[in-house]
N, C-alpha and C positions, 0 to 999 in steps of 0.2 A: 504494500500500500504506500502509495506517494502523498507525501504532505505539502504543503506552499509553504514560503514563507509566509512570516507574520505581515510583512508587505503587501504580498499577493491577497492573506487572507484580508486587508484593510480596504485595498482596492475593491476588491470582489463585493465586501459590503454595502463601499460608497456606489458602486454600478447598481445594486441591487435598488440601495435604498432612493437611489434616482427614478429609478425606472418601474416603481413602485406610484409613483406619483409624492414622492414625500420628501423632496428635494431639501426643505428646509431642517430635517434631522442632519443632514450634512454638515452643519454647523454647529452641531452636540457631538464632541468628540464623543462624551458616555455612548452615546444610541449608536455611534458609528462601532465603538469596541463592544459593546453588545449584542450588535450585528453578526460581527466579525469571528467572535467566542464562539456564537450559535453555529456558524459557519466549519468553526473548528470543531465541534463537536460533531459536527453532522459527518465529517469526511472520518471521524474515530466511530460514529455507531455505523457507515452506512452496510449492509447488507446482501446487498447485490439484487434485491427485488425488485429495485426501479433502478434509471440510470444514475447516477453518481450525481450528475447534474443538476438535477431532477429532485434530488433527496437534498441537497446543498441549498438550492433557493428554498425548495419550502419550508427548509430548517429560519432558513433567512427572512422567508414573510413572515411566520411565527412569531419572531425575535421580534419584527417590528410591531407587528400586531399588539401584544405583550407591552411594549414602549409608547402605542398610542392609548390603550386601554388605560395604564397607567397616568396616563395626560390627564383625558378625557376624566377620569375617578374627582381626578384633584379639583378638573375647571367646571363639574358639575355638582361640587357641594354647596348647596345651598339652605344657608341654617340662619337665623334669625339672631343667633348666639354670637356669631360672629362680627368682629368690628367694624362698625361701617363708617365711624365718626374715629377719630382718636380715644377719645374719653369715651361711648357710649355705644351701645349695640342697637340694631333696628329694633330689637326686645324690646331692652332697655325703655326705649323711648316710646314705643307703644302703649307696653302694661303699664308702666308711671306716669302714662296720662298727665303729663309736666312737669311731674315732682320730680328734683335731683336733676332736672335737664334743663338747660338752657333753653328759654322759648324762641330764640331764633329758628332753632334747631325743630323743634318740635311743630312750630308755626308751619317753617318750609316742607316738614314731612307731610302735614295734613295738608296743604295747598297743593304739593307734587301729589297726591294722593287721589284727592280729587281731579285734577287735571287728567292723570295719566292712567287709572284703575277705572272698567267699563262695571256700571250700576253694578249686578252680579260682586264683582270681585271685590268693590267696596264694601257692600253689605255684607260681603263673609268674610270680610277682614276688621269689620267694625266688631261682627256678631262672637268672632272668634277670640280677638285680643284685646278688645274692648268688655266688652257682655261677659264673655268667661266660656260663654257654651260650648259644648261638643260638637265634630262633626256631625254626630248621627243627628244633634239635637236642629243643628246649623240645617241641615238634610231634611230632617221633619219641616222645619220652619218655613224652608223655601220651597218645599218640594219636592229636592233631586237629592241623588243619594249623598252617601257621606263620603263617598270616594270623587264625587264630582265638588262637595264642597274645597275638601282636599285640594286639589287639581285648582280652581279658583283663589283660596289663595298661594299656593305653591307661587304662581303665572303673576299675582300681584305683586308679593317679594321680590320676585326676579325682575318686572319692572322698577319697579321702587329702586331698587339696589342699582337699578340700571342708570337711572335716572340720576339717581342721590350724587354718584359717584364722578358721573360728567359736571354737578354742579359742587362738586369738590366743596362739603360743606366741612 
């Protein structure tokens, strides 16, 4: 069995991870040597059941797959716990209804709030952080279930936070 060098094996990554459509990992040496490792591991397990080449790349789409996945985990946590001001979380400022928060702050969240949140997502984001109630309760009250309450204000947050953050309060 012939091995490349670590050269070859680096090159072969960055070909891959081009032609992958994922150009911009090029620029993360880590995803590029992670590529590359996968790579090396593929040409120590391969087999002989498919061709060599064949077992190398899809060791190699793997690796990337794995590295976007990982992206993807981190750029879609969206939690309310998290800080969205320096001093203060979107919580925060919601449940304390203005205590302990600056009312600029709290002014601009209720103003971006109505602005940018369609009737639906306001009313379950009033009913939910404001009122105190449950999904299921939030669901009875409007009608639709507790998984579409959910989902309303999930899609609120994620505006809000969208919004909040371009006016860098």
């Amino acid at each position: 069995m012939t091995f490349s060098t670590l050269k070859e094996y680096l090159l072969d990554a960055r070909r891959i991870i081009a032609n992958q459509g994922y150009g911009f990992l090029l620029k993360d040496e880590d995803a590029v040597a992670d590529v590359a490792h996968r790579i090396m591991l593929a040409d120590q397990t391969w087999n002989g059941e498919s061709s060599k080449t064949t077992w190398r790349y899809n060791q190699a789409k793997y690796a990337i797959l794995r590295i976007m996945t990982k992206r993807n985990k981190a750029r879609k946590i969206l939690s309310l716990d998290r800080d969205f001001n320096q001093d203060h979380s979107l919580k925060h400022i919601i449940a304390d209804n203005k205590k302990d928060v600056p009312s600029g702050i709290y002014d601009s969240l209720c103003e971006h709030a109505h602005k940018i949140l369609n009737g639906r997502q306001l009313e379950c984001f009033q009913l939910y952080y404001i009122d105190g109630l449950t999904m299921e309760d939030i669901g009875k009250k409007l009608g639709c279930t507790r998984q579409n309450a959910s989902l309303h204000i999930q899609k609120g947050i994620k505006k809000l936070k969208q919004c909040m953050s371009k006016q860098d309060l």
